[in-house]
LOLUMFI-930824 format. One line per field, with one value per residue (C-alpha): residue in one letter; x, y, z; residue number from 1. Coordinates in steps of 0.2 Angstrom, whole numbers, plus 5000, padded with zeros to 4 digits. Layout:
BEGIN
res	a,...
X	X,...
Y	Y,...
Z	Z,...
n	NUM,...
//
This chain:
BEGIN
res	x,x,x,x,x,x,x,x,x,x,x,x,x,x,x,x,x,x,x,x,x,x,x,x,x,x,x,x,x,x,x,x,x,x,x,x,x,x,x,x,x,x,x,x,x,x,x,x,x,x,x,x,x,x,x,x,x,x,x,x,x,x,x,x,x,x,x,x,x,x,x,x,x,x,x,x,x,x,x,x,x,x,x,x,x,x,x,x,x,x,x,x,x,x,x,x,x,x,x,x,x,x,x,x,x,x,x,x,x,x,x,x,x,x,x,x,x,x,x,x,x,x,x,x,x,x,x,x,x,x,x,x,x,x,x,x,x,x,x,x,x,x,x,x,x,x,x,x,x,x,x,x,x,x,x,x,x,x,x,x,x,x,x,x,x,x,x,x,x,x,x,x,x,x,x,x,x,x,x,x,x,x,x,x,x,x,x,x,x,x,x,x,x,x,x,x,x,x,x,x,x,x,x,x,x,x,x,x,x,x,x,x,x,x,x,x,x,x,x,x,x,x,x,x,x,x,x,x,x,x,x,x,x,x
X	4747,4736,4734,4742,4732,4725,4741,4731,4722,4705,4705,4695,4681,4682,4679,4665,4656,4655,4650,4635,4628,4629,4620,4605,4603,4600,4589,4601,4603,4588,4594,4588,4584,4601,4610,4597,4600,4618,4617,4606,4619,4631,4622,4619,4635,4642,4629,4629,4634,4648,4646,4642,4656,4655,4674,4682,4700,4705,4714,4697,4686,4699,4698,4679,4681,4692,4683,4666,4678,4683,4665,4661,4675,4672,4653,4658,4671,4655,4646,4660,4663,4650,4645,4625,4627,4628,4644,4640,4639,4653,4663,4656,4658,4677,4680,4673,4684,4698,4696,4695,4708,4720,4706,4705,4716,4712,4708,4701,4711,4704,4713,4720,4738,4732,4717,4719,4731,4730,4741,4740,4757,4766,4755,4759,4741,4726,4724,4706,4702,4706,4693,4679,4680,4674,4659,4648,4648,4649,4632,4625,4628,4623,4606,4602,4606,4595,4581,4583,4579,4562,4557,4546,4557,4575,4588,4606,4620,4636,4652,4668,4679,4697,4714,4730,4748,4751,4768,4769,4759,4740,4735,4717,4708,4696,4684,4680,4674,4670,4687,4697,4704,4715,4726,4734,4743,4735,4745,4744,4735,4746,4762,4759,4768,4763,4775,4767,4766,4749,4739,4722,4706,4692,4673,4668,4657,4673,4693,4701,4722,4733,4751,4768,4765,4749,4736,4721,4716,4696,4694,4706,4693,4699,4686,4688,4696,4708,4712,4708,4712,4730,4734,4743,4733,4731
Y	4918,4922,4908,4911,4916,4901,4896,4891,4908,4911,4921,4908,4907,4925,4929,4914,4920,4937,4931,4921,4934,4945,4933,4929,4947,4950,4934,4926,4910,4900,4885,4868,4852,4845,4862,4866,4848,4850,4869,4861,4849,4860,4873,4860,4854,4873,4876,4859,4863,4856,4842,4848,4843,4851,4853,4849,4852,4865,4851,4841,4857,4861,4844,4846,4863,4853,4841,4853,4861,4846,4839,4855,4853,4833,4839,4853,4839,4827,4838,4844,4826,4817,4827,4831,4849,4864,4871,4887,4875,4865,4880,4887,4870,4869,4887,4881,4865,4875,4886,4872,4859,4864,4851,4836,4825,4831,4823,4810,4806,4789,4776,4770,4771,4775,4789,4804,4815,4835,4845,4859,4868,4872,4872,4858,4860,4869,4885,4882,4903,4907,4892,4897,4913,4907,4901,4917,4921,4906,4904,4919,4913,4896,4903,4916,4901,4889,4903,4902,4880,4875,4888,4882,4890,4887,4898,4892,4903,4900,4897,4903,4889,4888,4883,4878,4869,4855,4848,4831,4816,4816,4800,4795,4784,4773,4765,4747,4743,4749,4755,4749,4764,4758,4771,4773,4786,4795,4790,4799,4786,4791,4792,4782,4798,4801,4815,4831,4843,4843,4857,4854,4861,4862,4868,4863,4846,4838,4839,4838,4835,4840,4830,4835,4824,4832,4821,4828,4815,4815,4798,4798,4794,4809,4817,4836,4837,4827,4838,4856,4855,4850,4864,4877,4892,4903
Z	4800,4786,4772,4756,4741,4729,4720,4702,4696,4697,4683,4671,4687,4687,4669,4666,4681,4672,4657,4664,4672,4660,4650,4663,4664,4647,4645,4636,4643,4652,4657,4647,4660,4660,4663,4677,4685,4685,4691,4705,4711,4710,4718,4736,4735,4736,4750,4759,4781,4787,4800,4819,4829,4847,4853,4834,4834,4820,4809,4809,4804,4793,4784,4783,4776,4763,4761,4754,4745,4736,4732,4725,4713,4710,4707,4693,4684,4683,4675,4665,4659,4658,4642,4644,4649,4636,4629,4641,4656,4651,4652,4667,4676,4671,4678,4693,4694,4688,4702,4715,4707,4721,4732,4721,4731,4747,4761,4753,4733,4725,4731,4718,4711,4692,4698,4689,4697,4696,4701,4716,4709,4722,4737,4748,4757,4750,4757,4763,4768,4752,4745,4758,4750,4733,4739,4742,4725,4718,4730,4722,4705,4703,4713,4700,4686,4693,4694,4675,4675,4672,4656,4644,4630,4634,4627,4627,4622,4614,4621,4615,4609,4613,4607,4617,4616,4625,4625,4634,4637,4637,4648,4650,4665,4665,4679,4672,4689,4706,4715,4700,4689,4673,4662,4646,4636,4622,4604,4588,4575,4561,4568,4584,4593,4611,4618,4607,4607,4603,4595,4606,4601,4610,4607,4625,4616,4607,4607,4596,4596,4583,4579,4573,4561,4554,4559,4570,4582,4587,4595,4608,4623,4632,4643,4645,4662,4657,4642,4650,4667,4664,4653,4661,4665,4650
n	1,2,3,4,5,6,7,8,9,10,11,12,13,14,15,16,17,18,19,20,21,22,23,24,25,26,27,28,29,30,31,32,33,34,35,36,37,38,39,40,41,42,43,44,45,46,47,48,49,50,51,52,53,54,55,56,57,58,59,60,61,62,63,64,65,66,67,68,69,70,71,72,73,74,75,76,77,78,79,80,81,82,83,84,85,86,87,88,89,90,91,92,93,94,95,96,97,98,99,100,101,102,103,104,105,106,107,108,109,110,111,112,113,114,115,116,117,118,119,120,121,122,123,124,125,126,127,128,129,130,131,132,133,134,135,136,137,138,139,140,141,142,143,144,145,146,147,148,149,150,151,152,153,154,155,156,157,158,159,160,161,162,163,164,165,166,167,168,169,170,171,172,173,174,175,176,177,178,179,180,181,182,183,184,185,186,187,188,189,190,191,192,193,194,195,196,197,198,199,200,201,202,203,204,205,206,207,208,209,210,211,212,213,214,215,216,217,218,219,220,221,222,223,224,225,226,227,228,229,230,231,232,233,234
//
């Protein structure tokens, strides 16, 4: 029984991926340090062997397939939030997790009740074929990126800023401590309204949240996958 298709689509992955490499082959974009070092990490995680396991039955190497799958996507949201890359790798990096959101809980979610939860639509299991089949080319580009790191005059591109509607709750998690996750829900500061909808705005460094009531929130603490990669697919 063939799996079914990815259920979140790939059509962000598809159109980055594209766009970078219509970048490096023009000599558009050479990659700074911090964009080479996070290409690189990325780059081994999408290229890290599964374990050897003589006899393995399919659920187990199914679960290891899932589980690469998974840090590949945990890998890109690091990047992605921990704010040190380029706008054109902050982009990149969110199509990639975008693409792979469907293995952020599986087989191994944070533990903890208040982790942040994304949702895999209405898969009830990650089709792993359909994720195995990203990786060839995701292989292929993060390669000719990372051929770009290390130039003595780097060259960072723009990237194209973007604008959605969010109607609902924005919640945003914090790790105060190791294995402990705390949340709380985004409020507006001049109307203390938390239920949108929000006008979000984004230029891939800031976000920036729009109320009914006319105020535009900028110091929310939200990090851009918990902004993004909740919006519905655009």
């Amino acid at each position: 029984m063939p799996e079914e298709p990815l259920p979140l689509a790939t059509r962000s992955l598809v159109r980055e991926s594209a766009r970078a490499r219509e970048l490096l082959d023009g000599g558009r974009w050479r990659l700074d340090p911090a964009d080479a070092g996070a290409v690189a990490d990325v780059l081994e995680r999408v290229g890290a062997p599964l374990p050897r396991r003589r006899g393995a039955a399919a659920g187990l190497r199914a679960g290891d397939r899932d589980r690469r799958l998974q840090r590949v996507e945990r890998a890109a949201v690091h990047h992605l939030d921990a704010g040190a890359v380029s706008p054109a790798a902050a982009a990149l990096m969110a199509a990639v997790a975008r693409a792979l959101l469907p293995w952020h809980g599986a087989p191994n979610p944070p533990p903890a009740a208040a982790a942040p939860r994304y949702g895999a639509g209405s898969c009830p299991a990650p089709p792993t074929g359909a994720g195995e089949g990203l990786l060839p080319g995701l292989a292929a580009l993060f390669t000719a990126l990372r051929a770009t790191g290390g130039s003595a005059s780097p060259l960072t591109p723009p990237a194209v800023p973007w604008r959605a509607r969010h109607a609902g709750r924005f919640r945003h998690h914090t790790r105060p401590a190791p294995g402990v996750w705390a949340a709380r829900t985004v409020g507006c500061p001049g109307c203390g309204g938390q239920d949108g909808p929000w006008d979000v705005a984004c230029d891939w460094r800031r976000v920036a949240l729009g109320c009914p009531c006319g105020a535009v929130h900028r110091d929310h603490g939200l990090s851009l996958s918990e902004v993004w990669l909740v919006l519905p697919e655009a």
